[in-house]
ZAMITI-800097 format. One record per residue (C-alpha): residue number from 1; residue in one letter; x, y, z. Coordinates in steps of 0.1 Angstrom, whole numbers, always signed. Layout:
ZAMITI-800097
(NUM; 'a'; (X; Y; Z))
...
***
This chain:
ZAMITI-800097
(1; 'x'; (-103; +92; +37))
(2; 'x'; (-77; +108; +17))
(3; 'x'; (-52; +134; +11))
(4; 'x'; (-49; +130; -26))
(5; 'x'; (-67; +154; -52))
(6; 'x'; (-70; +131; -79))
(7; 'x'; (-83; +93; -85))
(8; 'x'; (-104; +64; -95))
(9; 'x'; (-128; +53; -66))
(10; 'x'; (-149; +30; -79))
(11; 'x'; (-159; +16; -116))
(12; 'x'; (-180; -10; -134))
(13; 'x'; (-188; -15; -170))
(14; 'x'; (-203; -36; -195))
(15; 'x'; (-176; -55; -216))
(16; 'x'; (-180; -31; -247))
(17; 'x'; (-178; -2; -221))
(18; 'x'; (-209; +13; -234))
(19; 'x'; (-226; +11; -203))
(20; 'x'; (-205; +18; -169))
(21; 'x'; (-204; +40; -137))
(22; 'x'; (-177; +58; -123))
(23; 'x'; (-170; +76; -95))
(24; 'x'; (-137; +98; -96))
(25; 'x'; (-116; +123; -75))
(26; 'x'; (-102; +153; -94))
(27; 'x'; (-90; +182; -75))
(28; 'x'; (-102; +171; -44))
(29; 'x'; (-139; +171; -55))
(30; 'x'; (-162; +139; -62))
(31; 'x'; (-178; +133; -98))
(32; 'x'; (-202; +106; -106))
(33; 'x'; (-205; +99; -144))
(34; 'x'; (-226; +67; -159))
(35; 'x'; (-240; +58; -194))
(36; 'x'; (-270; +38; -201))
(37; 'x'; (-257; +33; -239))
(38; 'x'; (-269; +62; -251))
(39; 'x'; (-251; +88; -236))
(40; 'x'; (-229; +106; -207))
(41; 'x'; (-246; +118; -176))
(42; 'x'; (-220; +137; -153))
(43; 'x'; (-225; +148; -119))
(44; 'x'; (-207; +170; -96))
(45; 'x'; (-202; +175; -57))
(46; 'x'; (-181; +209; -47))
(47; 'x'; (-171; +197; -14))
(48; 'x'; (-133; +189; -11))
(49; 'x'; (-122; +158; +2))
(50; 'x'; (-84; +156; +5))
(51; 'x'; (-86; +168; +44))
(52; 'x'; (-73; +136; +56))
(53; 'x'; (-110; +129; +70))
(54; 'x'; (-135; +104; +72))
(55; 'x'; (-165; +114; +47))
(56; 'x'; (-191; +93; +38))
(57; 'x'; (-204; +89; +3))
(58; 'x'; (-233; +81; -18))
(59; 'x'; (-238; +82; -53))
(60; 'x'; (-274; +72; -72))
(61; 'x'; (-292; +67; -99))
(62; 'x'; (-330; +67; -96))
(63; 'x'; (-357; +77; -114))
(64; 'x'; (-337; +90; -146))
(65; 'x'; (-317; +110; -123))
(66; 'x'; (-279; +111; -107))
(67; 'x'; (-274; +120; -77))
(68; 'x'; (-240; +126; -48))
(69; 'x'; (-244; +129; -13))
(70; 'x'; (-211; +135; +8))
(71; 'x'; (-218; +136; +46))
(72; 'x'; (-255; +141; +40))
(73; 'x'; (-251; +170; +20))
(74; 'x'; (-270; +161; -16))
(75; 'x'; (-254; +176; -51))
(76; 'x'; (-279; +192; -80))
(77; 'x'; (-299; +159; -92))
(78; 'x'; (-288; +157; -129))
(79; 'x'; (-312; +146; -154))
(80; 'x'; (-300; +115; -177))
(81; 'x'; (-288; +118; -214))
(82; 'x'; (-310; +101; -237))
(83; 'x'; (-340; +75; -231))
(84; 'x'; (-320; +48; -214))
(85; 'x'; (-333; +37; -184))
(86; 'x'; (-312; +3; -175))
(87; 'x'; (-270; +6; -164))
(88; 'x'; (-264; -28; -183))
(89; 'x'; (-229; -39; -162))
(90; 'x'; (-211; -71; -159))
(91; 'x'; (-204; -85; -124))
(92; 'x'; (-171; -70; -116))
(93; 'x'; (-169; -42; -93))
(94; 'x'; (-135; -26; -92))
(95; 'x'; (-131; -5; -59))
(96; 'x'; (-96; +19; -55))
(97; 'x'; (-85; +13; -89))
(98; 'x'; (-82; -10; -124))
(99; 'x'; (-60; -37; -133))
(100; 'x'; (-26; -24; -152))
(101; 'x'; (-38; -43; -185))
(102; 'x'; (-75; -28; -185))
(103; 'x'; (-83; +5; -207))
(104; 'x'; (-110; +20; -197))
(105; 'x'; (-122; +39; -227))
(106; 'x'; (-148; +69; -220))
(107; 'x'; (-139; +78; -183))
(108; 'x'; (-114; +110; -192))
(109; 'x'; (-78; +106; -178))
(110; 'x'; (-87; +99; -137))
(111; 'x'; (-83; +61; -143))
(112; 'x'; (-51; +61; -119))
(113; 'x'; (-55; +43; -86))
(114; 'x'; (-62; +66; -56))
(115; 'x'; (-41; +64; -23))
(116; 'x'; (-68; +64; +0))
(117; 'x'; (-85; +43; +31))
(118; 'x'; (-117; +31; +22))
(119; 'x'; (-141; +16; +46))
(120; 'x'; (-176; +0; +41))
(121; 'x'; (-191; +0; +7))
(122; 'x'; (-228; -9; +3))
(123; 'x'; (-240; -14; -35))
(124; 'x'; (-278; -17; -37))
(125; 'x'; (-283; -23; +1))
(126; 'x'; (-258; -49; +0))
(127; 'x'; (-220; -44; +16))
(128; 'x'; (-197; -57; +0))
(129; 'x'; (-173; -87; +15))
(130; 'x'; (-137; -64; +8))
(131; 'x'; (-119; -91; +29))
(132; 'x'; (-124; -122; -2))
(133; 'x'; (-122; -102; -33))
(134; 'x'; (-120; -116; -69))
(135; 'x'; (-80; -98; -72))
(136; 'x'; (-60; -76; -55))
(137; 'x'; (-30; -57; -60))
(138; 'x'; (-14; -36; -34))
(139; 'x'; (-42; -34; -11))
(140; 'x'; (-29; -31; +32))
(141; 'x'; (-52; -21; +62))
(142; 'x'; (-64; +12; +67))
(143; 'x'; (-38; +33; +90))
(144; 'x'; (-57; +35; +128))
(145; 'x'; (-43; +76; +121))
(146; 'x'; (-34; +87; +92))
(147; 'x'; (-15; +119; +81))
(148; 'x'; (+0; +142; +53))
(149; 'x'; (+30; +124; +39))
(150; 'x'; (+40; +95; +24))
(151; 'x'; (+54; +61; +37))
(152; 'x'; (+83; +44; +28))
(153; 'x'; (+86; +10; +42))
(154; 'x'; (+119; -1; +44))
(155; 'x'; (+122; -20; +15))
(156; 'x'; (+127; +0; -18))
(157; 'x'; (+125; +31; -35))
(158; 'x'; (+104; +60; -57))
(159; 'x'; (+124; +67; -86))
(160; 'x'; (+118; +101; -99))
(161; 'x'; (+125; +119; -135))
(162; 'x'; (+133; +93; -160))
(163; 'x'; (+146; +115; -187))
(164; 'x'; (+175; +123; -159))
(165; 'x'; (+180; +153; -135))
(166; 'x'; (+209; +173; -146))
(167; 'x'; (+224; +188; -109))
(168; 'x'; (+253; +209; -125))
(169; 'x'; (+265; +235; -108))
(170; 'x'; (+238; +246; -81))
(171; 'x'; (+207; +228; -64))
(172; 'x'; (+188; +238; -35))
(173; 'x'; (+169; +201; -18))
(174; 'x'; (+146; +206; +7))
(175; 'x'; (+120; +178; +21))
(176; 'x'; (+107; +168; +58))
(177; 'x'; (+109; +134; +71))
(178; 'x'; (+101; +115; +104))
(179; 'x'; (+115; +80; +116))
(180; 'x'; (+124; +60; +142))
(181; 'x'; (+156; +45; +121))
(182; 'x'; (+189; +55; +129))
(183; 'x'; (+201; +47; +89))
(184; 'x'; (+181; +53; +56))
(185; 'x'; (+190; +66; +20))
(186; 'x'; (+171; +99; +15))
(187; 'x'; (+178; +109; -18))
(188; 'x'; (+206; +103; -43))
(189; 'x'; (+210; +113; -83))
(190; 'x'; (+238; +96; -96))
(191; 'x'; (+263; +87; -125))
(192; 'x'; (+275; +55; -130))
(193; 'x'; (+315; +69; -129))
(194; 'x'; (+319; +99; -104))
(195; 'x'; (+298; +131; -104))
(196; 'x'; (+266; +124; -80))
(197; 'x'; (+251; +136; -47))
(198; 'x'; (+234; +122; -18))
(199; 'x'; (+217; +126; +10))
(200; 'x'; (+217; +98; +38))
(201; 'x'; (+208; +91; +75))
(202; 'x'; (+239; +70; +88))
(203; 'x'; (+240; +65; +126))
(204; 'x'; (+213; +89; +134))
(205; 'x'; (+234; +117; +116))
(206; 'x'; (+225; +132; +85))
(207; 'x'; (+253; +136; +57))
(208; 'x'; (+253; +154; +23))
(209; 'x'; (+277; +142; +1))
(210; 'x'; (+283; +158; -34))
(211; 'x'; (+310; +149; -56))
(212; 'x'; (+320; +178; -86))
(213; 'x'; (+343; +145; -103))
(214; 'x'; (+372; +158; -83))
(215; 'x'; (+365; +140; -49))
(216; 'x'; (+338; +139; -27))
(217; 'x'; (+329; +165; +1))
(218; 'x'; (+306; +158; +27))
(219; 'x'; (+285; +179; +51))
(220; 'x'; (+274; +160; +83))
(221; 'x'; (+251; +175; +107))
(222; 'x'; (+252; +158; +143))
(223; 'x'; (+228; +160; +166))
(224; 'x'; (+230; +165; +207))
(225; 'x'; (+220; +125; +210))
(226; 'x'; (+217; +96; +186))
(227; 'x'; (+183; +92; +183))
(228; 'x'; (+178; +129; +180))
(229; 'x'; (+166; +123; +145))
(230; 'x'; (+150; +93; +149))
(231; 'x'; (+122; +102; +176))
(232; 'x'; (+94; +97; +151))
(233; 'x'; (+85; +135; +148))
(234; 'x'; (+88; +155; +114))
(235; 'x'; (+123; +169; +108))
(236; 'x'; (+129; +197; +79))
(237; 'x'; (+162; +193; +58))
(238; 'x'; (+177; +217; +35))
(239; 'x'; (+210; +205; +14))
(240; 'x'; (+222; +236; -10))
(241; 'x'; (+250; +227; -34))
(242; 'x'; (+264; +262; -51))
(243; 'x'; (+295; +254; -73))
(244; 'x'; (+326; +240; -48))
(245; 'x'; (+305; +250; -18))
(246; 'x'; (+275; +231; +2))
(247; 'x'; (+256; +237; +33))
(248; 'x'; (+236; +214; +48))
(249; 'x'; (+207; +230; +72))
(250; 'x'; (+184; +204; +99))
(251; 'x'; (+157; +218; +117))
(252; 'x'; (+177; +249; +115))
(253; 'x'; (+211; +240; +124))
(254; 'x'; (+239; +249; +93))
(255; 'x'; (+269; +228; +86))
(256; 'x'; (+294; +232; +55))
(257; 'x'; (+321; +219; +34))
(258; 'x'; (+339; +232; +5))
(259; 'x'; (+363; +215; -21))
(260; 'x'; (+398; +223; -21))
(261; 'x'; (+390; +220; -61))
(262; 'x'; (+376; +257; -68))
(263; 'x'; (+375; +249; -105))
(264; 'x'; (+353; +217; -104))
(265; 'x'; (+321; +232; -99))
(266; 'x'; (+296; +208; -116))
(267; 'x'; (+278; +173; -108))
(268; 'x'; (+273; +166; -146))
(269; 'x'; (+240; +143; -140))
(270; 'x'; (+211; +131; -165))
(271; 'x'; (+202; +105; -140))
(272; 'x'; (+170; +95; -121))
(273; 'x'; (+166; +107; -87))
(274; 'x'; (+160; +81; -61))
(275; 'x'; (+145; +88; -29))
(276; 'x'; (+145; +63; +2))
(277; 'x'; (+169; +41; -17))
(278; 'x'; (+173; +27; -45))
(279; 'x'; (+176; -4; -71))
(280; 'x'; (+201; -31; -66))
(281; 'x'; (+217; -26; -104))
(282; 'x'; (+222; +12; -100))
(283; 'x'; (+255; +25; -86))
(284; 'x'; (+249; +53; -64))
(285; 'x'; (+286; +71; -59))
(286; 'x'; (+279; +98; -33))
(287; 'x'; (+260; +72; -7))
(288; 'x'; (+275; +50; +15))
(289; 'x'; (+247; +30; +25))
(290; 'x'; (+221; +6; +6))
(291; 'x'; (+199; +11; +38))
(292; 'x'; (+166; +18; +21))
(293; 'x'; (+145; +50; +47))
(294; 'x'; (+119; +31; +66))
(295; 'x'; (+94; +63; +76))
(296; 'x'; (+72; +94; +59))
(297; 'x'; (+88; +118; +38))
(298; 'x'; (+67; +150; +25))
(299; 'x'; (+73; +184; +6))
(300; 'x'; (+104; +175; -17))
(301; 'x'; (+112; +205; -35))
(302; 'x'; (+146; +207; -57))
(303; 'x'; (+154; +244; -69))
(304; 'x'; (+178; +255; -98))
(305; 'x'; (+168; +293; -100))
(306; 'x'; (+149; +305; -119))
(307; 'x'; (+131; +267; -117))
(308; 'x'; (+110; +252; -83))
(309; 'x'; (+102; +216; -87))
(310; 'x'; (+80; +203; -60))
(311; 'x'; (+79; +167; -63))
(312; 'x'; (+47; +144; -58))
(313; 'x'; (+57; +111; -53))
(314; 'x'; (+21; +98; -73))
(315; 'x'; (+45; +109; -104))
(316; 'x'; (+73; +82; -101))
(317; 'x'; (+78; +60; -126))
(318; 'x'; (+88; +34; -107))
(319; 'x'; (+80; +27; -67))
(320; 'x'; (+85; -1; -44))
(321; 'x'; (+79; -4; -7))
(322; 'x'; (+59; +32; -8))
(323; 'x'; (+28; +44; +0))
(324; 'x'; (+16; +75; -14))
(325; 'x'; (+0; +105; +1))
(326; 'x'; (-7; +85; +37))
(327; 'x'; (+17; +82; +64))
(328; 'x'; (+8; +66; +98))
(329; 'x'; (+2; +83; +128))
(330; 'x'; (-11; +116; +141))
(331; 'x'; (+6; +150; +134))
(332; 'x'; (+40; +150; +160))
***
């Protein structure tokens, strides 16, 4: 069950990686590649899985021939290239993923970990045992529920664009996010002296902070009650920074602020952006909190006409505390 397009489901090779199996995501569609030694055999399934939805899958080789079945619907058999007729493999079955420090050499470039929920796993009539594994990393229990988004769990950070977002003088945000926390960082991109923006949950109140290097401004919106925010239903947020001017829009309703400082119009950044908080060692000058966002966050999108940049978290290049393209609980 997943609601990622791309990624490495399962994989096992001989230790010269002439022989190995591999069965990969890549947009949203299964395929099945092995080599006996003396060749490539590829095989292809056009149903697409990143629904969210239990499917069940079965790959094979029998016979000289490969073969996926998703949810009892078979794929073309493929004949095998060349006259091999064993898959030569060493014991290790890596399920989900591969180690950081292993290259796998002949499987294209799907050999990134997929965010998914996988349940039993049978490998010649046999299930396997997933609860006593050889290694893991970063494995949790499947979600009872899952849906679109991705979870942040209170305790650290994606970190987005390492070359550095440059805000200057106008930036359009907008994301969704559902929680049941009254205080969270959302977002922030910041310099290590002044210019910087942020977005924040403080109190149950959202606030939208931008500083030009002339003082900050801030845009709060406050909802009706405290927990307003908080109710653990999807929320959509829209923070527009134009020059001296900002608006801050939730679930429809449009604050503002403006700074007295018409002629400081730019938030000269090259920094990171950090969603959901951020690193102990980075100075963050338009956020008052260190809270890191304990919820689901979905469809960032930053805009600098003519440019849309819609932001999959699966591209960070550095995360802690997040789990990508799953968020628990049914749609709300």
């Amino acid at each position: 069950r997943t609601f990622a397009s791309s990624g490495l489901i399962y994989y096992m090779a001989h230790q010269n990686q002439a022989d190995y199996a591999v069965l990969q995501l890549h947009g949203g569609r299964l395929h099945f590649m092995f080599d006996l030694g003396k060749g490539r055999t590829k095989v292809s399934h056009p149903a697409l899985l990143s629904d969210g939805k239990w499917h069940t899958v079965k790959t094979d080789y029998v016979k000289r021939k490969g073969l996926i079945t998703v949810d009892g619907q078979e794929s073309p058999m493929v004949t095998v290239v060349g006259d091999g007729t064993t898959l030569d493999v060493e014991g290790l079955f890596y399920l989900g993923g591969l180690p950081s420090q292993y290259r796998a050499r002949k499987i294209g470039n799907i050999t990134h970990s997929i965010p998914a929920c996988i349940g039993d796993v049978t490998v010649n009539s046999k299930q396997l045992d997933k609860d006593s594994p050889v290694s893991t990393f970063t494995v949790n229990r499947c979600y009872a529920a899952a849906q679109e988004g991705t979870f942040f769990d209170g305790s650290g950070y994606a970190a987005l664009v390492k070359e550095g977002y440059k805000v200057q003088t106008d930036v359009n945000i907008t994301l969704e996010f559902r929680t049941s926390s009254q205080n969270g960082v959302l977002l922030g991109i910041s310099t290590a002296k002044v210019d910087a923006i942020g977005l924040e949950l403080v109190d149950g109140k959202v606030l939208f902070h931008v500083n030009n290097g002339a003082g900050r401004i801030t845009a709060t919106y406050e909802p009706k009650t405290a927990t307003a925010l908080c109710d653990g239903k999807w929320h959509t947020l829209q923070a527009n920074k134009s020059k001296h001017h900002i608006t801050l829009i939730v679930d429809g309703n449009a604050v503002g602020a403006e700074s007295p400082h018409t002629r400081s119009t730019s938030v000269d950044t090259n920094n990171p952006i950090y969603v959901g908080g951020y690193p102990a060692g980075v100075k963050q000058k338009c956020l008052s909190s260190q809270t890191s966002f304990r919820g689901c966050l979905r469809k960032l999108v930053l805009i600098k006409r003519p440019q849309v940049q819609s932001f999959d978290f699966s591209r960070a290049f550095e995360w802690h505390g997040v789990f990508l393209h799953s968020c628990p609980g049914t749609e709300s």
